[in-house]
Backbone as CSV, one residue per row, in Angstrom:
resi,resn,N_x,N_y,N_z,CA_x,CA_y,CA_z,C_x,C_y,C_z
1,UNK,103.636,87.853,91.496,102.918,89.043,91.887,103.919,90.100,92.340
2,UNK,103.988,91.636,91.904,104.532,92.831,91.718,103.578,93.204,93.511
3,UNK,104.380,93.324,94.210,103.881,94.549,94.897,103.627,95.748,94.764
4,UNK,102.384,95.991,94.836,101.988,97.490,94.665,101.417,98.187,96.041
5,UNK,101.094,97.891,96.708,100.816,98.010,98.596,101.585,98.574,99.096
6,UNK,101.628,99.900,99.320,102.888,99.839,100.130,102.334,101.284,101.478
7,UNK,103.574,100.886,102.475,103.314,102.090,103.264,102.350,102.000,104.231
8,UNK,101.436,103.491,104.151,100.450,103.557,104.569,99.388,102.931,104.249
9,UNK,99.119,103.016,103.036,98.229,101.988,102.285,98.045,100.602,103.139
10,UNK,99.156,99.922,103.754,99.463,98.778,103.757,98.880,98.599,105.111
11,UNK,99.005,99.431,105.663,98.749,99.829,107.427,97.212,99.529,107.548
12,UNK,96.447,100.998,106.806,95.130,100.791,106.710,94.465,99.826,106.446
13,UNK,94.657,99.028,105.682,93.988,97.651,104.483,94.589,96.762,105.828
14,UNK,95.417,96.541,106.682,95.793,96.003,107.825,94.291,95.957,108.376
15,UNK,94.308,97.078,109.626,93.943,97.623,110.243,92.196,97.620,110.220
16,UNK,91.753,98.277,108.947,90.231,98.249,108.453,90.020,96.490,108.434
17,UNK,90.847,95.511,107.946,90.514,93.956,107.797,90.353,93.725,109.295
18,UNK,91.219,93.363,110.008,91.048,93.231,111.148,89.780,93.845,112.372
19,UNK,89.441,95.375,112.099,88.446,95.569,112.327,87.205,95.075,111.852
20,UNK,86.812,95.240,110.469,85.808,94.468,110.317,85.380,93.083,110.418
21,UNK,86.618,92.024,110.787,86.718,90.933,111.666,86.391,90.464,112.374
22,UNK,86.644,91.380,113.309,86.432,91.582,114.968,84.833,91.494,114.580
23,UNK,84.350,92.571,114.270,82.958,93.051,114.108,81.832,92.266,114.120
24,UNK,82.455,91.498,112.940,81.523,90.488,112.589,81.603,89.140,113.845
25,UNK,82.852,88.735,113.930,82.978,87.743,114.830,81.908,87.703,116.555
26,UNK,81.917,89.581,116.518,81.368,89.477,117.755,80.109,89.500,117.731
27,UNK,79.356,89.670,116.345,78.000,89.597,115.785,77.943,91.203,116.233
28,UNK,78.383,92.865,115.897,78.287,93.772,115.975,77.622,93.886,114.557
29,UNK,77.884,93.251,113.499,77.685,93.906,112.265,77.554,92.327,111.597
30,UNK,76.564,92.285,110.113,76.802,91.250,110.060,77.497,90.281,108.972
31,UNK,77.203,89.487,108.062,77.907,88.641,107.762,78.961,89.665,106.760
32,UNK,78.450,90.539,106.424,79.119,91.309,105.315,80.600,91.841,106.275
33,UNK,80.942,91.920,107.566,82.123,91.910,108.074,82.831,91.405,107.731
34,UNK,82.561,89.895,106.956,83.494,88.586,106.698,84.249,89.386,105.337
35,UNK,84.028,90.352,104.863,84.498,90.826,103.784,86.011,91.349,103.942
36,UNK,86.500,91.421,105.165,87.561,92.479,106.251,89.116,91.381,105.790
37,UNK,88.478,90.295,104.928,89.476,89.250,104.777,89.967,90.199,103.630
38,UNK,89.233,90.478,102.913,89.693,91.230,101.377,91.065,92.048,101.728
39,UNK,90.210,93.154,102.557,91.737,94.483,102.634,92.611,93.688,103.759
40,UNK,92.427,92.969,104.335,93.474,91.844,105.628,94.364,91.293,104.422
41,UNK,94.096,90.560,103.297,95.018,89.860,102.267,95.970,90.969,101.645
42,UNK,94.820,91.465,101.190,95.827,92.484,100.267,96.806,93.397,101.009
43,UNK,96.842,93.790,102.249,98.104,94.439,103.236,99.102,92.970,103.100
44,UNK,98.570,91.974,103.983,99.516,91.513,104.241,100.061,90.526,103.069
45,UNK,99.768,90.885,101.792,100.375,90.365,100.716,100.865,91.550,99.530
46,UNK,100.598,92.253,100.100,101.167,93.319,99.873,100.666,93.681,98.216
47,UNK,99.736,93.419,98.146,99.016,93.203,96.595,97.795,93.042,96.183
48,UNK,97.251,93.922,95.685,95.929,94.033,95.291,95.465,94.269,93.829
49,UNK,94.952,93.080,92.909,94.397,92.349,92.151,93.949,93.663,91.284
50,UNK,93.444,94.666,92.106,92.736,95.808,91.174,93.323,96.994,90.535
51,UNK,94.614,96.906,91.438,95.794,98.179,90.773,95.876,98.595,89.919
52,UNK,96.607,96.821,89.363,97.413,97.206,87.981,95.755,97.215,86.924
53,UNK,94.767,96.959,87.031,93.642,97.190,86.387,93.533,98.334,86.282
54,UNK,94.148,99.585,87.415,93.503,100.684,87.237,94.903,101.659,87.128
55,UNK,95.603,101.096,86.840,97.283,101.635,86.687,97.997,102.064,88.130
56,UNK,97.175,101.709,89.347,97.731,102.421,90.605,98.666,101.216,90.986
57,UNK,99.579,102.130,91.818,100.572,101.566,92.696,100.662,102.393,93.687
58,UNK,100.801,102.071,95.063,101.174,103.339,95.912,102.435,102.719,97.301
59,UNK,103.192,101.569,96.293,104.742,101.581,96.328,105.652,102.824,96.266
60,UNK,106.685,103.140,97.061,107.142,104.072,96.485,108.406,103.498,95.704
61,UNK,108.495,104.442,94.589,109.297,104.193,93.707,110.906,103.978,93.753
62,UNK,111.092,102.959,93.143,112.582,102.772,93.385,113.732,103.161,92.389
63,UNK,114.985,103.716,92.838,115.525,104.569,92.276,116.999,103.398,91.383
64,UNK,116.868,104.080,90.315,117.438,102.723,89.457,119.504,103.154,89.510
């Protein structure tokens, strides 16, 4: 797997997983919180399954 995650990107998809986590865990919202695993993986794996499907990367580019 190519990292394509990067940055800010990486922060948010952090950040939003973990929140919707919380959420659910505390019964604020419901089972559909458990979804917070999705953007939680893809930060901290730095890779998301749907990118290269849609040609995005928001790596920044490396200089050869």
């Amino acid at each position: 797997m190519k990292a394509n995650v990067g940055g800010i990107d990486r922060i948010l998809r952090i950040v939003l997983g973990v929140i919707l986590i919380a959420l659910a865990a505390t019964g604020t919202v419901g089972w559909w919180g458990w979804l917070g695993v999705i953007p939680l993986a893809t930060g901290v794996f730095r890779f998301c399954p749907a990118y290269p499907l849609l040609g995005i990367s928001s790596c920044p580019m490396k200089k050869n």
